[in-house]
C-alpha positions in Angstrom: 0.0 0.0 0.0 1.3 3.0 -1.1 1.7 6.3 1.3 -0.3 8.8 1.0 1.1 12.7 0.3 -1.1 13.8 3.8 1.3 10.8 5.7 4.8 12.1 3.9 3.5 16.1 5.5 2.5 14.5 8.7 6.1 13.2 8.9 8.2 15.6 7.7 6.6 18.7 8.9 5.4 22.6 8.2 6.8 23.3 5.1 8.2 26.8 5.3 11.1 29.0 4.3 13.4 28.0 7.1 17.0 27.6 6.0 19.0 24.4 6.3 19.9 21.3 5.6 16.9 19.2 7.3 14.1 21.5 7.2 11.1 20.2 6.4 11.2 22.1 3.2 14.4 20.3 2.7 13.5 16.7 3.8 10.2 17.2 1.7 12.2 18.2 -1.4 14.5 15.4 -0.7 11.8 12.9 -0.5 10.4 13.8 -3.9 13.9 13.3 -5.5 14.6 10.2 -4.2 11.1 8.0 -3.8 9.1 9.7 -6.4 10.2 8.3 -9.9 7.2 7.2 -11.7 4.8 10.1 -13.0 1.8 7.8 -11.8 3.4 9.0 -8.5 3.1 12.4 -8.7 -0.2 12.7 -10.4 -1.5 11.0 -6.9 0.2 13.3 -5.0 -1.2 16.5 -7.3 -4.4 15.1 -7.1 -4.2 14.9 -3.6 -3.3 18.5 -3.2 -6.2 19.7 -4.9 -8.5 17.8 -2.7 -7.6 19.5 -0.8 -6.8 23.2 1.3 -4.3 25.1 3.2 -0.4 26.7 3.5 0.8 23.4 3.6 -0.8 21.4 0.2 -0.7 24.7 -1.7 3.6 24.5 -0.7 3.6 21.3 -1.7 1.9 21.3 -5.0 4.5 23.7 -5.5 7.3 21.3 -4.9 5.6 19.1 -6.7 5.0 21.0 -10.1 9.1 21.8 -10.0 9.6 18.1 -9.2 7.6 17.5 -12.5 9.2 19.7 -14.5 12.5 17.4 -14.0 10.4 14.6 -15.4 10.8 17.3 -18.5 14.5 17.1 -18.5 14.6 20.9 -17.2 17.3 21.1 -14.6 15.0 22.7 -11.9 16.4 25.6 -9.3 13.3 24.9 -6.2 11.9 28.8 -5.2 10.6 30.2 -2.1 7.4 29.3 -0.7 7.2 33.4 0.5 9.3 36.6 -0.9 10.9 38.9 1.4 12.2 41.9 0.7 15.5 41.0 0.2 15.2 37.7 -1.8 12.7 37.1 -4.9 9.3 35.0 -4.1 9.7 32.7 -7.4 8.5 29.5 -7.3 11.0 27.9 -9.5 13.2 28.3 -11.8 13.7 25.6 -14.7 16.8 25.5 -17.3 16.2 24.1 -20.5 19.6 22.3 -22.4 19.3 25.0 -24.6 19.7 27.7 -22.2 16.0 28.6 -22.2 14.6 29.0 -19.1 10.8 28.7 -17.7 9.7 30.9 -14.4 6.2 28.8 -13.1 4.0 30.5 -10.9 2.0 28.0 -9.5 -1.7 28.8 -8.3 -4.5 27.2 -7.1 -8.1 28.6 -7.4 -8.1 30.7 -4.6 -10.7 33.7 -5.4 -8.1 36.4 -5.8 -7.2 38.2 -8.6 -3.9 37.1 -10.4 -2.2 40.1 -11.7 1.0 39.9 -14.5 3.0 42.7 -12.8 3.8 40.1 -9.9 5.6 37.2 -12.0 7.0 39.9 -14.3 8.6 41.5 -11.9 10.1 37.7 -11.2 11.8 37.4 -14.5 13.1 41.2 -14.8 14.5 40.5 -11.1 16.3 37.3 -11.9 17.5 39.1 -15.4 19.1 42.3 -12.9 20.6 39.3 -10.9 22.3 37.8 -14.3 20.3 34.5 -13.4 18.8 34.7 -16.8 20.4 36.2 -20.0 17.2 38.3 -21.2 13.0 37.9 -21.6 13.9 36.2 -25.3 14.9 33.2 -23.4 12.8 33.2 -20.4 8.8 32.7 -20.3 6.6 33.0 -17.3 4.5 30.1 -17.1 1.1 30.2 -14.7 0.5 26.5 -13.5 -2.9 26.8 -12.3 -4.6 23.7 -10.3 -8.1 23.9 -11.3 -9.7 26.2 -13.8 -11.9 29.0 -12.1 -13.4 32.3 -13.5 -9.6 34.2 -12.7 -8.4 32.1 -15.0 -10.0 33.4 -18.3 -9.5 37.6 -16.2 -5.8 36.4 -16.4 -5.8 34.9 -19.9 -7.5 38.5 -21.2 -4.8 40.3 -19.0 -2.0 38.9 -21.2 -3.4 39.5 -24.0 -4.3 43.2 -23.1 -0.5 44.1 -21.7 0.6 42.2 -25.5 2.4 39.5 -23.5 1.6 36.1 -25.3 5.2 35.8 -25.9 6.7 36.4 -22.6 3.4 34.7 -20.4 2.1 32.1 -20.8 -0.3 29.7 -19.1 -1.0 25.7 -18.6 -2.9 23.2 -16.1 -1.2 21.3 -14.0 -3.0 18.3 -16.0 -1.9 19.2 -19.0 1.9 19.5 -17.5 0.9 16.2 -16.6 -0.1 14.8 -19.4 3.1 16.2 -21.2 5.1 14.5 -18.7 2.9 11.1 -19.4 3.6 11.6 -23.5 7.1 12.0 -22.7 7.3 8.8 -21.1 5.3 6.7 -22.8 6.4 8.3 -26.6 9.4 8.9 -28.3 8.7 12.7 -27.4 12.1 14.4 -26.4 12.6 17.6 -24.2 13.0 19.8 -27.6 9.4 18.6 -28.6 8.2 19.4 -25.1 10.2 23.0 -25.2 7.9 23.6 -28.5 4.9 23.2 -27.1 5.5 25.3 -24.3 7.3 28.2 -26.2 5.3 31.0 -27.6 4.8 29.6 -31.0 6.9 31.5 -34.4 5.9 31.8 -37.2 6.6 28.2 -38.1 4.1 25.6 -37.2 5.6 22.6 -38.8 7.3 21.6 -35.1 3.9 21.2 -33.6 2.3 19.3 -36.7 5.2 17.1 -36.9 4.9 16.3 -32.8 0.8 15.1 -33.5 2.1 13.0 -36.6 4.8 11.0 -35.0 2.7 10.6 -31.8 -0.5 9.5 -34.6 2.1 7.2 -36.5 3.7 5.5 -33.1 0.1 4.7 -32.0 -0.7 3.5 -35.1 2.0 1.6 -35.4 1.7 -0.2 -31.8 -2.1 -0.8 -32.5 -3.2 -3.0 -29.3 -6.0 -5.5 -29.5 -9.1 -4.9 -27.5 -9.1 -5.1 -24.8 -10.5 -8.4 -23.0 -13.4 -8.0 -21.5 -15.8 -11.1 -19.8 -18.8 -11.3 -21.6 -22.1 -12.9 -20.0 -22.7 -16.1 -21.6 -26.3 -16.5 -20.7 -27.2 -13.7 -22.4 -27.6 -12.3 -26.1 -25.2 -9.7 -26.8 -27.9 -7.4 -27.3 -29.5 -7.4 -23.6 -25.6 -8.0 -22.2 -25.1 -5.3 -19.8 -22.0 -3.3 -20.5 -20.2 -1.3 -17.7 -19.1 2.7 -18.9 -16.6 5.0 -17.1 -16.7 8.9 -18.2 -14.7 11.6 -17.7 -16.2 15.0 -16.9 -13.1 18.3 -16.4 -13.7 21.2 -14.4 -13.6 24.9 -16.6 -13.9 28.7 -16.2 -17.8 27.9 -15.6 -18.5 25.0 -13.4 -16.6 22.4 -11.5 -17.0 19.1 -12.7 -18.7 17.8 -9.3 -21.7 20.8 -10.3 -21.5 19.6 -13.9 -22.5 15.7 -13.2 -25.1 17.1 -10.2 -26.9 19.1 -13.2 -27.2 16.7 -15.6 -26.9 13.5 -13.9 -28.7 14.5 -10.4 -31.2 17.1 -11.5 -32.0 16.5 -15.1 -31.8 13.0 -15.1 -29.1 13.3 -18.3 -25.7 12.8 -19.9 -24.4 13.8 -23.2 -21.9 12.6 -25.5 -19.9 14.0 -28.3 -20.0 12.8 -32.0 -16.5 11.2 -31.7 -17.0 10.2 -28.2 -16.0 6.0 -27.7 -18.8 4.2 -27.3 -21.7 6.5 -28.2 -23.1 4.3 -30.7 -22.6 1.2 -28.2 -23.6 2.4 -25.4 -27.8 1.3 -23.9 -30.0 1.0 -21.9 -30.0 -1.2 -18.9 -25.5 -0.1 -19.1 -24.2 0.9 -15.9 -21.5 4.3 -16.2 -19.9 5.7 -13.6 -18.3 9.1 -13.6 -15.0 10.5 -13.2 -14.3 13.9 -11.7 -10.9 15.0 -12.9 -8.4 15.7 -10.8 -10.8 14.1 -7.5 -12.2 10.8 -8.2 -14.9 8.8 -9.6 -18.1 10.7 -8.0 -21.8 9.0 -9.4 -22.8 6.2 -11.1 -26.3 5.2 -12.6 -28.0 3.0 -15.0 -28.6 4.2 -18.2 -32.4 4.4 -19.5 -32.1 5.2 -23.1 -29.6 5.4 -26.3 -28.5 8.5 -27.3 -30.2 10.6 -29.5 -29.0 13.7 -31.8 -30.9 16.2 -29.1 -29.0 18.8 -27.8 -30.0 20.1 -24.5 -30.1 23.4 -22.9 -29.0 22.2 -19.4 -25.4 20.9 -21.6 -22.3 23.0 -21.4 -21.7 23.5 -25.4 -24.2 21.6 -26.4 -23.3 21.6 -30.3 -20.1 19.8 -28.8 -22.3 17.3 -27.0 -25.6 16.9 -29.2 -26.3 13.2 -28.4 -28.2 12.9 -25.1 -29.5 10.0 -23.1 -31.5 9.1 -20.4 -30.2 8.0 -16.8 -31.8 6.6 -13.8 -30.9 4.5 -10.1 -28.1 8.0 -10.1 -26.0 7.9 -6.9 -24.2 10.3 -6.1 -21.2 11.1 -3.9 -19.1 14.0 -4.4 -18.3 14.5 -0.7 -16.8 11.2 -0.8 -15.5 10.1 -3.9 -13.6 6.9 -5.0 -9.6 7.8 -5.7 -8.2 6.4 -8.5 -4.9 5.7 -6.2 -2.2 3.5 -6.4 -3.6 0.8 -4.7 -7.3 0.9 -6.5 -5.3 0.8 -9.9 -3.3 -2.3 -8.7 -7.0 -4.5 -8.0 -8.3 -3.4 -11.9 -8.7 -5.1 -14.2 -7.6 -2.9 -16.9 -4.3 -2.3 -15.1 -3.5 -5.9 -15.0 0.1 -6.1 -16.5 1.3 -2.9 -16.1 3.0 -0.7 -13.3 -0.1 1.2 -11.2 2.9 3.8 -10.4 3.5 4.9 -14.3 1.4 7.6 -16.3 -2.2 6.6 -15.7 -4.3 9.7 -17.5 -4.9 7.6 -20.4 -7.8 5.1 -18.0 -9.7 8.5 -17.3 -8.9 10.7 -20.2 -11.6 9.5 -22.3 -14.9 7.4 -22.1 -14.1 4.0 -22.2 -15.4 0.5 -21.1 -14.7 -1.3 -18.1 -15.2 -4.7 -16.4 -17.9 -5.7 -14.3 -15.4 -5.5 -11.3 -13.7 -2.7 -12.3 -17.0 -0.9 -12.1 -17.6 -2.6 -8.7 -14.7 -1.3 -7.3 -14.6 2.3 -9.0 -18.4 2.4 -7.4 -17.9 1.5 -3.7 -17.8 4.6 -2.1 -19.4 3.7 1.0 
C-alpha cells in the first residue's frame, strides 16, 4: 500500500522557508527526489493536493509542479514558498539544455485576482541578478490547479498588456499529461520545449509532434481489450459497464456539472467522436469520473443516445447526443480515488505498473469490467 502525500506532510513537517539542511522544506524536497520516480506517482500526490486546502498542500503542489518539470529534462532551481524583501518569491526556476529558461508561478483557485505585474517583476529581477540572460529566453509560465473564472481575467490580462510571448499559461494536468507523453512516446525535451514556447511563425514543429505521436500509435495498435462477456445472455440485452470523464472549466466544477445533468436532469451527453456512443444502452451501468478528485456518481442508463441537444449541456453543439439516466448515486463529498492501490486490483491495469502515467484510464470514455465498475463504485 502506497503512502499517502497527507502521511509524507505529517512526517516531515510545516513546510516553510526556514533555511537548512533538514528542514522540512528540505526533507520534503529530498523525499520527492529520491522516492518519487514514476509520474503515476506524482499525479496521486497532485491530485491529492487539490482535494484539498491550506499553506501546507498549496507549498507542496508547489514542490511538486518543480519536481515534475525534472520529469521534462529541465534542470530545476526549487523557489521560495514566501518573498521577502530582500530575496525574490519565485516558485521555481527551470533550465532548458538550450539555455532557455521557464519561471512557473504556480496557483490554485483561490478567489483572488492574479495580476501579471507580480511574475514579471520575477523574471526582470532574476535578469538584474544575471540569473537569466534576457525575456527572449525566459517565459513565465502560470501553473494553475483547477480552472476558475480568474483564470479566463488572467488569460484576457495577457493578451491586453501584448504578452503572449513572454506569459504564458497551462494546467497542472496538462503539464501532466506532457510528462505522461514524454514517457510513454518517443517525445524528447526539444518537442516538449515547443509546445511550451510562444509559437513562431513556423508551425511545422507542432504538426510534426501530432504526426509521430499518430504514426507511433498506429503503429503499436493494441487488441481490444479483453473484456468477460455474460454467456447466458444475447449480446444485445448484455449489460455493459461505462466509465466517463467529466473536467472542471472557467464555468463550473465538474462535481456541479455531473449534479446538473446526472442529479437534477436526469441526463448525460456525449460527443459525435465520443468512444462508445453508438454502443452504449440501456440497462449499461456508467460511472463518472471527476478530474483531478475521483470517480463521483454512477447510474444506470435508461435510453440510447439521440441527436438532441439540451439546454442544461455545457456547449451543447459539442455534446448533441443525449441519453437518459436513472438509479443515479451520487457522492461527491466522498469520492472513490483512483490511487495507487485501487489501480493495482483493476482489471484494466492488470500487466502494467499502477505507479507509471495513468491519464490515459480517465482521459476519455471507455469501457470497463464488471469488477472494475464494482470497485470504481464503492464509495461507501
Amino acid at each position: 500500500m502506497g503512502i499517502t502525500l497527507t502521511q509524507i506532510l505529517n512526517l516531515v513537517g510545516k513546510l516553510d522557508d526556514t533555511p537548512g539542511g533538514e528542514t522540512p522544506r528540505e526533507r520534503f524536497r529530498r523525499y520527492l527526489k529520491d522516492n518519487v520516480k514514476e509520474v503515476g506517482q506524482i499525479r496521486d500526490y497532485i491530485e491529492e493536493c487539490l482535494r484539498n486546502s491550506g499553506d501546507q498542500y498549496n507549498r507542496a503542489l508547489q514542490d511538486l509542479v518543480n519536481h515534475l518539470a525534472t520529469f521534462l529534462e529541465f534542470n530545476v532551481v526549487f523557489g521560495r514558498y514566501q518573498g521577502t524583501p530582500s530575496q525574490i518569491g519565485f516558485d521555481g526556476l527551470w533550465k532548458s539544455p538550450t539555455n532557455f529558461f521557464i519561471i512557473p508561478e504556480v496557483k490554485t483557485t483561490e478567489a483572488y485576482a492574479i495580476k501579471t505585474a507580480t511574475l514579471i517583476g520575477y523574471v526582470d529581477a532574476l535578469i538584474s541578478e544575471k540569473k537569466l540572460p534576457n525575456w527572449d529566453h525566459a517565459l513565465g509560465l502560470y501553473v494553475i490547479g483547477r480552472p476558475d473564472p480568474e483564470l479566463r481575467q488572467l488569460e484576457n490580462s495577457i493578451i491586453a498588456e501584448q504578452r503572449i510571448h513572454q506569459l504564458r499559461i497551462i494546467s497542472v494536468e496538462s503539464l501532466l499529461s506532457l510528462a505522461e507523453l514524454m514517457n510513454e512516446y518517443d517525445i524528447g525535451h526539444e518537442d516538449i520545449l515547443a509546445i511550451l514556447k510562444p509559437s513562431g511563425p513556423i508551425i511545422d514543429p507542432v504538426i510534426e509532434l501530432m504526426a509521430h505521436l499518430v504514426a507511433q500509435q498506429l503503429a503499436e495498435e493494441k487488441p481490444s481489450e479483453k473484456l468477460p462477456v455474460t454467456e447466458a445472455l444475447p449480446v444485445e440485452a448484455e449489460v455493459r459497464y461505462w466509465l466517463s470523464p467529466v473536467k472542471s472549466d472557467e464555468e463550473e466544477t465538474a462535481e456541479e456539472t455531473i449534479q446538473t445533468l446526472v442529479g437534477r436532469e436526469k441526463i448525460y451527453a456525449f460527443g459525435e467522436r465520443t468512444p462508445g456512443r453508438k454502443h452504449i444502452k440501456p440497462s449499461d451501468r456508467i460511472c463518472f469520473y471527476a478530474t483531478g478528485s475521483g470517480v463521483v456518481a454512477h447510474a444506470e442508463v435508461a435510453s440510447a443516445p439521440e441527436y438532441k441537444p439540451h439546454p442544461r449541456v455545457r456547449h451543447p453543439d459539442k455534446y448533441p447526443w443525449v441519453f437518459r439516466v436513472k438509479n443515479v448515486h451520487l457522492y461527491s463529498d466522498k469520492p472513490v480515488i483512483i490511487d495507487t492501490t485501487l489501480r493495482s486490483q483493476l482489471d484494466a491495469f492488470q500487466g502494467k505498473n499502477p505507479n507509471q502515467g495513468w491519464a490515459w484510464f480517465v482521459q476519455a470514455t471507455r469501457r470497463i469490467s464488471k469488477q472494475d465498475f464494482e470497485l470504481l463504485t464503492k464509495h461507501e
